[in-house]
Backbone bond lengths (Angstrom), bond angles and torsions (degrees), N, CA, C in turn:
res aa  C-N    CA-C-N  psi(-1)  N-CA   C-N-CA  omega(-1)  CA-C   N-CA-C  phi
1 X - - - 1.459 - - 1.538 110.57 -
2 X 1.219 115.15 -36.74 1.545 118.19 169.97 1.630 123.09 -59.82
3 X 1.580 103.00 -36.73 0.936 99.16 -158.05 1.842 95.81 -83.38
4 X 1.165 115.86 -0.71 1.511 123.26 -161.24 1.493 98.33 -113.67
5 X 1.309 145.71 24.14 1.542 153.27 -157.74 1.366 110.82 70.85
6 X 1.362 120.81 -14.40 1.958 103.64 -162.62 1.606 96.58 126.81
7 X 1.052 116.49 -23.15 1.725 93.59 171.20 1.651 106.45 -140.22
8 X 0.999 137.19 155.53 1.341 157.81 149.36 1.577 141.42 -121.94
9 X 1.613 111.77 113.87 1.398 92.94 176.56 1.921 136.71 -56.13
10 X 1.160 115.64 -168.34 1.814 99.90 -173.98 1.591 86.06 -79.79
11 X 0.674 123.62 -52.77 1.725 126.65 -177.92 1.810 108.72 -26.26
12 X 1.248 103.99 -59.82 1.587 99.57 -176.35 1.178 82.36 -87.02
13 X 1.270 158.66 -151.36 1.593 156.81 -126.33 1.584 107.23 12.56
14 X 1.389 120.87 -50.56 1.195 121.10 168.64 1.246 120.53 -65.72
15 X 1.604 123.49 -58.65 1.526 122.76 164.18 1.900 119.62 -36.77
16 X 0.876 96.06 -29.35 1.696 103.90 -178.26 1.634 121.71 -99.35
17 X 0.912 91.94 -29.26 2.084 111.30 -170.84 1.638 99.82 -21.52
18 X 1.747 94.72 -61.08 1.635 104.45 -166.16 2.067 113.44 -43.07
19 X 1.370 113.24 -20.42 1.382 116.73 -150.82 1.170 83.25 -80.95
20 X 1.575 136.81 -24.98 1.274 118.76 -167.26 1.776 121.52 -118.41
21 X 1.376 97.83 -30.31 2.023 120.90 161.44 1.696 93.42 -111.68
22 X 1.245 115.68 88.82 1.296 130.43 156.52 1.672 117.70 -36.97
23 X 1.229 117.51 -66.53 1.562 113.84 151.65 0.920 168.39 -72.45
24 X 1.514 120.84 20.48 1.202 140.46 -83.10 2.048 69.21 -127.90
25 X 1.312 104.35 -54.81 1.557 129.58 -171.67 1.557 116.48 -52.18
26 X 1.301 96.82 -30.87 1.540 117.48 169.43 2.052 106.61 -52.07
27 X 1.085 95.85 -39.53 1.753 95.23 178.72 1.512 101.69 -89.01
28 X 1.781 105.56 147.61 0.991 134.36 -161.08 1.746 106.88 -71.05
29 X 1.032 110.38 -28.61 1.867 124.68 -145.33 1.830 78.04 -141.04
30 X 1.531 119.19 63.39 1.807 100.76 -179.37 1.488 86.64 -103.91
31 X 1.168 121.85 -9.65 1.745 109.83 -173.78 1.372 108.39 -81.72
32 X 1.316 87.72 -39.44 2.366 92.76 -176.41 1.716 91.13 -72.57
33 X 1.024 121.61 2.66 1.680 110.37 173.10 1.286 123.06 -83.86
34 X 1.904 92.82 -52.51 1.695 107.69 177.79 1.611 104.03 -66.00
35 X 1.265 136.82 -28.27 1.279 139.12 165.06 1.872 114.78 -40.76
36 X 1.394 96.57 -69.21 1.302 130.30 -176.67 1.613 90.14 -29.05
37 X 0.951 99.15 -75.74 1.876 128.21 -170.41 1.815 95.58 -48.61
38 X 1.223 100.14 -71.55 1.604 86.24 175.33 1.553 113.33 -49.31
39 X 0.988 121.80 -74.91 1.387 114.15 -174.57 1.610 130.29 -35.13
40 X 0.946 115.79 -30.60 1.422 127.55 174.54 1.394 109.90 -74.27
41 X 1.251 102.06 -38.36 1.704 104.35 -173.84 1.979 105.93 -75.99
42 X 1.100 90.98 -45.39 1.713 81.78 169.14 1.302 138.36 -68.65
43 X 1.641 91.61 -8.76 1.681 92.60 -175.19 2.193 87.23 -122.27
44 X 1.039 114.90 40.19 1.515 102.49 175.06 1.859 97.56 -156.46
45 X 1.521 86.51 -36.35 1.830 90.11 -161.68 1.352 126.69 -102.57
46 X 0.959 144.58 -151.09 1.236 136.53 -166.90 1.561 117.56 -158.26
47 X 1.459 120.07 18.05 1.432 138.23 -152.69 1.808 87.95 -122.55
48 X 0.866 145.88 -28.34 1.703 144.89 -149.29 1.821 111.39 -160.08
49 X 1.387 102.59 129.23 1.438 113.45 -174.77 1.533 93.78 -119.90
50 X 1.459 113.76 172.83 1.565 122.76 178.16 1.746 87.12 -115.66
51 X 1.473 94.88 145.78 1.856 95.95 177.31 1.701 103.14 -124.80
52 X 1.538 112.51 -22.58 1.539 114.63 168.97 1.660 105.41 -132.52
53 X 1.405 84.84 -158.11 1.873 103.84 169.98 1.714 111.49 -55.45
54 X 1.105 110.78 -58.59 1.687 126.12 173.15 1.539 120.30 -114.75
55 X 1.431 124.03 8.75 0.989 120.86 -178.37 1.777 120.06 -114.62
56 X 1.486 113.22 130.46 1.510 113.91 -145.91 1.611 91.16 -128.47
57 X 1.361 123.73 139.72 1.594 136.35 162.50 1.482 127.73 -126.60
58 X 1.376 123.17 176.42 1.200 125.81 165.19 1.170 121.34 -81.75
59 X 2.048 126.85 134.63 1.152 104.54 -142.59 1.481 112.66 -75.80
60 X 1.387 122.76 -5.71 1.691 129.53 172.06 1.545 106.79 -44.09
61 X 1.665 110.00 -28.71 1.370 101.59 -141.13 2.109 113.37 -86.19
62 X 1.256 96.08 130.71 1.845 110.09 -178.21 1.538 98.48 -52.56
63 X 1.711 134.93 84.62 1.854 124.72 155.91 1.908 92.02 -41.28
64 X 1.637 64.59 -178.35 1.525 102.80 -175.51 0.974 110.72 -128.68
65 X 1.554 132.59 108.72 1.489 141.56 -178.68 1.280 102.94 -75.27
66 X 1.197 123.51 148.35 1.476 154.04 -176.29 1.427 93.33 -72.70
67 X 1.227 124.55 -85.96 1.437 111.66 -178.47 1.339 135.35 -64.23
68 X 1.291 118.97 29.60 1.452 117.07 169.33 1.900 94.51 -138.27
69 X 1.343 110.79 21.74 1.598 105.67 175.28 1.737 113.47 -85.75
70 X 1.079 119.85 150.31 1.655 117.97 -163.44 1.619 107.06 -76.82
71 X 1.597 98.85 130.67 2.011 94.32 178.50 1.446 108.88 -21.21
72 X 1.469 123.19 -67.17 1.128 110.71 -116.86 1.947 88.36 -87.91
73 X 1.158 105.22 36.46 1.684 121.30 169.28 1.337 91.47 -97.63
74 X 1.213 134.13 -51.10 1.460 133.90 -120.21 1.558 103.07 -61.54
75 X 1.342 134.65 -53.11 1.132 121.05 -176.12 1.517 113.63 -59.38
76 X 1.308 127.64 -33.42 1.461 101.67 -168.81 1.583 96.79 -101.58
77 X 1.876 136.32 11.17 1.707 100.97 151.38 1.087 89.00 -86.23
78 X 1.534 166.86 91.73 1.070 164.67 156.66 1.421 81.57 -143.50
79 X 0.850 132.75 -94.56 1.839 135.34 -176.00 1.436 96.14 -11.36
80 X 1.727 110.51 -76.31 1.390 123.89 -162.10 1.503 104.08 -53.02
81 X 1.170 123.97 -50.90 1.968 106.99 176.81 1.217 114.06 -67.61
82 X 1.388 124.92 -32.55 1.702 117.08 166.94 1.821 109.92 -43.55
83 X 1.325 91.63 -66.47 1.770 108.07 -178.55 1.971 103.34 -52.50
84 X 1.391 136.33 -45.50 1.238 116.14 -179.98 1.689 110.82 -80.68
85 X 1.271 127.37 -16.40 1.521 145.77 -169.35 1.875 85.11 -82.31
86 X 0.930 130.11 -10.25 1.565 119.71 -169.75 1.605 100.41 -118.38
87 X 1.333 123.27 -49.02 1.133 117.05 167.89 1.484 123.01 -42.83
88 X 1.340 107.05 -57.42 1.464 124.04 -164.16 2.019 97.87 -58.06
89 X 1.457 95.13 -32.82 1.534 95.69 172.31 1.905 119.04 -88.81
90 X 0.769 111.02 16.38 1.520 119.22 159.04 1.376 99.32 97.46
91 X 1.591 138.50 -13.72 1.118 116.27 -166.54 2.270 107.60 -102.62
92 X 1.361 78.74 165.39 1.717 93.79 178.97 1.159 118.99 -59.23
93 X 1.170 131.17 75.92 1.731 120.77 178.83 1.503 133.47 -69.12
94 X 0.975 146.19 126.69 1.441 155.82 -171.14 1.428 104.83 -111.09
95 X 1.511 120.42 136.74 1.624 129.70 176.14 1.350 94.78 -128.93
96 X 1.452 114.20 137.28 1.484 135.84 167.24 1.796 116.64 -74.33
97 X 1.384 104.01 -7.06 1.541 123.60 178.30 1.538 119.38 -139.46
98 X 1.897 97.50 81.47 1.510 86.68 -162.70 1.646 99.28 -112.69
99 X 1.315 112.08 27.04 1.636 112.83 152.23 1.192 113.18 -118.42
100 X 1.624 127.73 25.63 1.578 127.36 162.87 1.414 110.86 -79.15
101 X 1.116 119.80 144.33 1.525 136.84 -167.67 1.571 80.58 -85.82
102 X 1.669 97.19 135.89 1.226 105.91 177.74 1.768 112.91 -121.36
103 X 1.440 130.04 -60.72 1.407 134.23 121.34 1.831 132.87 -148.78
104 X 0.911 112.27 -133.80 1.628 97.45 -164.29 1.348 123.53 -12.22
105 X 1.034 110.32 79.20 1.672 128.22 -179.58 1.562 103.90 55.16
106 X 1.207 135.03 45.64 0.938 142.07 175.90 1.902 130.75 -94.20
107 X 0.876 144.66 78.10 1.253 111.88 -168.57 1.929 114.38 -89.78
108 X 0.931 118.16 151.43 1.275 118.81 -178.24 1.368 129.03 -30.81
109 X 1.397 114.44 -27.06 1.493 131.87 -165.83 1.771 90.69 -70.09
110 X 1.257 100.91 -52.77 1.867 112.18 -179.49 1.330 99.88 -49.39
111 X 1.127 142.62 -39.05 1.131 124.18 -159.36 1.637 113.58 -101.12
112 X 1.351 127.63 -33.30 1.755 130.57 171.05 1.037 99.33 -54.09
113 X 1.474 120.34 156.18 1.518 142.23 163.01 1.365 103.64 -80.30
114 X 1.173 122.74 -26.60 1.589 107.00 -169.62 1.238 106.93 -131.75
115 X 1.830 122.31 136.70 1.213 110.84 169.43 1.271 152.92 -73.74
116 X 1.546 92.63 -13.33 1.659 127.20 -175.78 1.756 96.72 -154.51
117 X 1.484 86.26 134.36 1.880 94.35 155.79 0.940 158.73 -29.59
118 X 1.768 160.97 110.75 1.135 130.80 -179.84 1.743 119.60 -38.23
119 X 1.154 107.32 170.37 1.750 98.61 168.34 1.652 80.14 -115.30
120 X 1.327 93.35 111.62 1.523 110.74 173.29 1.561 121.60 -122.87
121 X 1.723 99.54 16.16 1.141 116.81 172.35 1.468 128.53 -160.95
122 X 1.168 106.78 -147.19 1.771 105.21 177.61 1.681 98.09 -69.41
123 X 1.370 97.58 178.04 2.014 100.32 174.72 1.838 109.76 -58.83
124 X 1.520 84.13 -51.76 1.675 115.35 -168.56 1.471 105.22 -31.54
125 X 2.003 104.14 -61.25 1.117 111.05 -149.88 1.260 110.51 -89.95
126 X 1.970 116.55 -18.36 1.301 103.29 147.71 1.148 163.82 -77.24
127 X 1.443 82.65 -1.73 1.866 108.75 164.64 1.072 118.67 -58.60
128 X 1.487 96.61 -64.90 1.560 93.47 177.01 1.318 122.95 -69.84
129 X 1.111 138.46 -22.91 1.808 124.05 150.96 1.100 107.53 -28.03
130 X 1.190 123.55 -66.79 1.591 121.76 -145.53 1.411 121.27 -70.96
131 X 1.825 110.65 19.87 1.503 137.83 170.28 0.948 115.70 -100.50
132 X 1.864 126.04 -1.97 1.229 139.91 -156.51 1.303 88.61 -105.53
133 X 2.129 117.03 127.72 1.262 116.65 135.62 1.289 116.39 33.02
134 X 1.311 80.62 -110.31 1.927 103.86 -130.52 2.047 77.00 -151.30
135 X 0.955 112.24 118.46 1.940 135.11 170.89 1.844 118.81 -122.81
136 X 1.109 97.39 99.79 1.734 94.96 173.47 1.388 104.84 -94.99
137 X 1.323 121.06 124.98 1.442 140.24 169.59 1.663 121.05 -111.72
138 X 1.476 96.47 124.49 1.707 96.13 -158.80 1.726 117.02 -69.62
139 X 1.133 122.13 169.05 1.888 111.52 -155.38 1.826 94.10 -88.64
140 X 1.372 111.20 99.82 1.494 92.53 170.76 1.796 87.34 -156.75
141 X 1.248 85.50 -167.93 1.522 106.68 171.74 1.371 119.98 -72.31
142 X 1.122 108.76 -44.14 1.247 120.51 -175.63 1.906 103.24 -124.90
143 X 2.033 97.79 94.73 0.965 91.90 -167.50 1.408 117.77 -108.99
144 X 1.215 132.05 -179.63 1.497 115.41 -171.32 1.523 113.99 -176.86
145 X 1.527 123.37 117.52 1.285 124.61 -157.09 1.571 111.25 -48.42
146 X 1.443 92.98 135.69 1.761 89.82 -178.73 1.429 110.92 -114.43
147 X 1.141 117.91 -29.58 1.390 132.34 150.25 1.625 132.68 -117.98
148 X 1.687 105.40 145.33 1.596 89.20 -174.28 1.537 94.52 -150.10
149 X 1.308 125.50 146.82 1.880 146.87 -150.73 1.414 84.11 -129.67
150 X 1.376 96.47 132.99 1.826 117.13 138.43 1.365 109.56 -135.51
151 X 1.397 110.00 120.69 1.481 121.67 170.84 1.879 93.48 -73.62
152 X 1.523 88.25 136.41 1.254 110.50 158.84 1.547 135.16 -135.83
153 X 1.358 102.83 99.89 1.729 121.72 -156.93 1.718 100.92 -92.75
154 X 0.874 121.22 -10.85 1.592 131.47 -176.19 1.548 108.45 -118.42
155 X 1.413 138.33 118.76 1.875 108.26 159.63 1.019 150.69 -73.45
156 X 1.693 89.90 -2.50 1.550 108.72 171.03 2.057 110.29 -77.33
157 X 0.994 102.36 -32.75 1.448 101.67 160.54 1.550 123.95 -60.56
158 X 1.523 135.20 -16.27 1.417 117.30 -177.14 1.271 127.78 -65.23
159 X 1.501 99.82 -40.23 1.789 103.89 -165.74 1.993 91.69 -55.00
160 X 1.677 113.87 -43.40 1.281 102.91 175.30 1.732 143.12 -55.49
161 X 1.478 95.95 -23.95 1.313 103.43 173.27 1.839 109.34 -107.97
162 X 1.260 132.14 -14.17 1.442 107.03 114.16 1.639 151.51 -30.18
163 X 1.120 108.49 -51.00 1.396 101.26 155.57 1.239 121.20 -107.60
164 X 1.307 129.36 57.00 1.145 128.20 135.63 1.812 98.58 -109.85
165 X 0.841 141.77 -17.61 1.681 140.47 177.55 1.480 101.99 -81.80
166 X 1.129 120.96 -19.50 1.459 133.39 171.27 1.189 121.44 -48.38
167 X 1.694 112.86 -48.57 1.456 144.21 -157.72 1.456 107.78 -66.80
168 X 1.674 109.78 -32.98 1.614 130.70 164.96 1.673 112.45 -65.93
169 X 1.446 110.22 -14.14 1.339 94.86 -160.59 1.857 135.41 -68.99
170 X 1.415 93.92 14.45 1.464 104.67 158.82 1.678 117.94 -121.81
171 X 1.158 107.55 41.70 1.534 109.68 137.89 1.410 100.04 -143.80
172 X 1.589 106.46 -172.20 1.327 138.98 -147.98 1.890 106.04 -72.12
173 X 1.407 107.11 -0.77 1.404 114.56 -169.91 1.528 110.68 -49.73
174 X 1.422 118.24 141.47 1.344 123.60 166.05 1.631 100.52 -96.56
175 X 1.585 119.84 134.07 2.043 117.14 -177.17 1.501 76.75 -110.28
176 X 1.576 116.38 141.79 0.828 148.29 -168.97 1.846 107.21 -123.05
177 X 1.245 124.42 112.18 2.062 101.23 -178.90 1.491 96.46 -113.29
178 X 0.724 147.78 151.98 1.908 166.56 -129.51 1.182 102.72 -157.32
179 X 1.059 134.69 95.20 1.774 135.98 179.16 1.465 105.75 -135.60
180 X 1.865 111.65 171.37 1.248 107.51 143.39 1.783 131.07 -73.56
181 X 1.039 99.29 160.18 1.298 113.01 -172.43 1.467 115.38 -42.43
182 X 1.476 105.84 -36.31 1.445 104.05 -161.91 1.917 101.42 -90.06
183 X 1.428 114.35 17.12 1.398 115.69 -173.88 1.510 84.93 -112.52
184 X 1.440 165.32 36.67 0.973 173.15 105.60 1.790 109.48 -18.18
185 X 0.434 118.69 -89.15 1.634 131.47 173.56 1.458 100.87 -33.73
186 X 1.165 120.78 -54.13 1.152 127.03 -176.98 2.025 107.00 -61.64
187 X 0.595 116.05 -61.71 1.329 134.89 -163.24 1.924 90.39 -67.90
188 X 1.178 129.12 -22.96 1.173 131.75 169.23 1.420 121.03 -73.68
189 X 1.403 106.16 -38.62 1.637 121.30 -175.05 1.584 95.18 -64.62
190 X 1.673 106.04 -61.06 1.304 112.43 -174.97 1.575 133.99 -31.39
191 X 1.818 103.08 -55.77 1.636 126.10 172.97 1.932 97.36 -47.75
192 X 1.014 133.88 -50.04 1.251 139.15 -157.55 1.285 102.39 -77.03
193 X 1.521 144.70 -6.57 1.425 148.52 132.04 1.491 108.44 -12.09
194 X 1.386 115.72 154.17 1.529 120.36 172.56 1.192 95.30 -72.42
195 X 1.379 146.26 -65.29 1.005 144.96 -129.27 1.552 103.55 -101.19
196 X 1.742 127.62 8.06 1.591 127.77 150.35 1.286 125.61 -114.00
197 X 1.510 109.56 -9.64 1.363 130.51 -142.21 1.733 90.37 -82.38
198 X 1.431 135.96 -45.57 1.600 127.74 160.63 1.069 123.17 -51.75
199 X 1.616 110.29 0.20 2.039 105.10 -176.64 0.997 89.02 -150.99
200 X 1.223 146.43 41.66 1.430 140.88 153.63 1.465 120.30 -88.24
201 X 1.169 127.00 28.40 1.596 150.40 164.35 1.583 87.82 -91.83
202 X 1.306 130.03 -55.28 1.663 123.24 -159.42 1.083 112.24 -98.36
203 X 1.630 122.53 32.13 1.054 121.08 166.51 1.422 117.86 -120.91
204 X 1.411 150.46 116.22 1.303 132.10 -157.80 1.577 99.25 -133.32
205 X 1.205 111.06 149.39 1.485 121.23 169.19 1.693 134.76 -115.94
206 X 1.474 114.46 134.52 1.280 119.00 -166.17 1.549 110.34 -137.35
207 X 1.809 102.13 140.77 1.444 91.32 -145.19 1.864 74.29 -83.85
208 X 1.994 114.49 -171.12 0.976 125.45 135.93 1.780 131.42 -3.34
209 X 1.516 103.20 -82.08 1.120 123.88 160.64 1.219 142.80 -41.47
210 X 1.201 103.56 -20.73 1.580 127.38 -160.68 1.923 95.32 -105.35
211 X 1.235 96.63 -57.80 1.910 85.22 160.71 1.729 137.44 -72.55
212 X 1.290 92.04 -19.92 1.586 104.43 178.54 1.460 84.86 -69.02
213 X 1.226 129.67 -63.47 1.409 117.69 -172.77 1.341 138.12 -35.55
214 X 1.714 100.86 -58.49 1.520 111.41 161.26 1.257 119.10 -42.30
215 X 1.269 103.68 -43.64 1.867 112.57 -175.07 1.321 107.98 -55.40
216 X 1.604 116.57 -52.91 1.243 126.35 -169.41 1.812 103.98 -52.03
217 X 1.446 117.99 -75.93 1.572 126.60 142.18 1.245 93.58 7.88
218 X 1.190 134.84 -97.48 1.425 132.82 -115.29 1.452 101.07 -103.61
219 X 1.666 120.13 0.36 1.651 113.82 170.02 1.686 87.06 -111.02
220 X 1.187 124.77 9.24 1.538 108.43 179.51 1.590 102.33 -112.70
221 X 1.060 137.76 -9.28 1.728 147.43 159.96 1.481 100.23 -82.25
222 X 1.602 136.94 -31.63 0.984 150.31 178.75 2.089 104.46 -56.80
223 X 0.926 79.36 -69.26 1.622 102.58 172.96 1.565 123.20 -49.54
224 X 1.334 104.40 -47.28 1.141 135.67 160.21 1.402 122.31 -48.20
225 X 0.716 106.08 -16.12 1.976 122.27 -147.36 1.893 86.38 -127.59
226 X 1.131 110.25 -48.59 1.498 117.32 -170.15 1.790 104.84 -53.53
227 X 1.468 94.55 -58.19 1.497 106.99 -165.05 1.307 116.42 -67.91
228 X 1.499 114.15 -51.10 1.729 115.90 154.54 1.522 126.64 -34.73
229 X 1.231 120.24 -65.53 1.280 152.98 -172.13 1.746 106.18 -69.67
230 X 1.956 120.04 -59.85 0.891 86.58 -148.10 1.724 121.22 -117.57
């Protein structure tokens, strides 16, 4: 965490571990260890705070609130709470922007489980996923996007990140669009097109607010869960 400003997600803690317990990798179960260790320390010690879903600091260290982070962030912590809001729910998340700064020295790449996609399809059609947001793919063998986000910070960008959620539209995918509030209406007119208007049930919209919220939710049951539990 020092060596990263004061905070690190579990992702880099793991990427790094070896530099400091050299053998650490040698044990079978070393991740449920470095866990172990965190967890105890937040709920006993006084050396480590939690600042997100997966993201952990020293307790000196100044987070970074979501609502005082600068626009021209806004689309990718929007990515980054989609991407920890999916983990925390068990599935594999994939980001199409995994060197966007997401927050406390974080960039997005730290935070997905996966670096690349299943090939859960033709070449074509997994190509073009891998332009998508933010993709949660469920944990199996045979895996296959079950949900998929496009932030849309511009409105001239939707019809595009509509059809890129499109590209899924023969499997079971739910397209999710992430806007401000006042692009709502808009995004309604749009679905009613010939060419969305038969799948405009699987398309749902959520403002800004509406995920910061969940997020908020889901590190405050988090917490919740810590102190009972840990």
């Amino acid at each position: 965490m020092t060596d990263n400003g004061g905070s690190a997600s579990l992702q880099i803690i793991y990427d790094n571990i070896e530099k400091y317990y050299g053998n650490i990798k040698h044990s079978k179960d070393w991740k449920e260890g470095v866990r172990g260790v965190l967890y105890r320390e937040l709920a006993h010690g006084t050396r480590f705070k939690k600042v997100g879903l997966s993201i952990y600091a020293l307790s000196g260290y100044q987070e970074e609130h979501i609502e005082a982070m600068p626009k021209a962030r806004v689309h990718s912590i929007m990515e980054g709470l989609c991407l920890e809001l999916g983990n925390t729910k068990h599935y594999d998340t994939f980001t199409a922007d995994p060197s966007a700064i997401y927050k406390d020295n974080t960039c997005l790449g730290n935070i997905a489980t996966l670096s690349d996609i299943p090939n859960f399809s033709y070449a074509q059609i997994v190509r073009q996923a891998r332009f998508i947001d933010v993709l949660w793919f469920n944990k199996s063998d045979l895996a296959f996007p079950q949900f998929a986000f496009e932030v849309v910070d511009s409105i001239g960008t939707l019809n595009g990140a509509l059809n890129r959620c499109f590209q899924l539209y023969h499997f079971r995918t739910r397209f999710n669009i992430i806007a401000p509030e006042k692009y709502q209406c808009k995004f309604s007119q749009t679905l009613n097109l010939e060419i969305y208007k038969p799948h405009k049930e699987r398309f749902r919209f959520f403002s800004y607010d509406e995920i910061i919220e969940s997020y908020k939710i889901a590190l405050d049951n988090e917490r919740m869960e810590s102190k009972l539990f840990g």
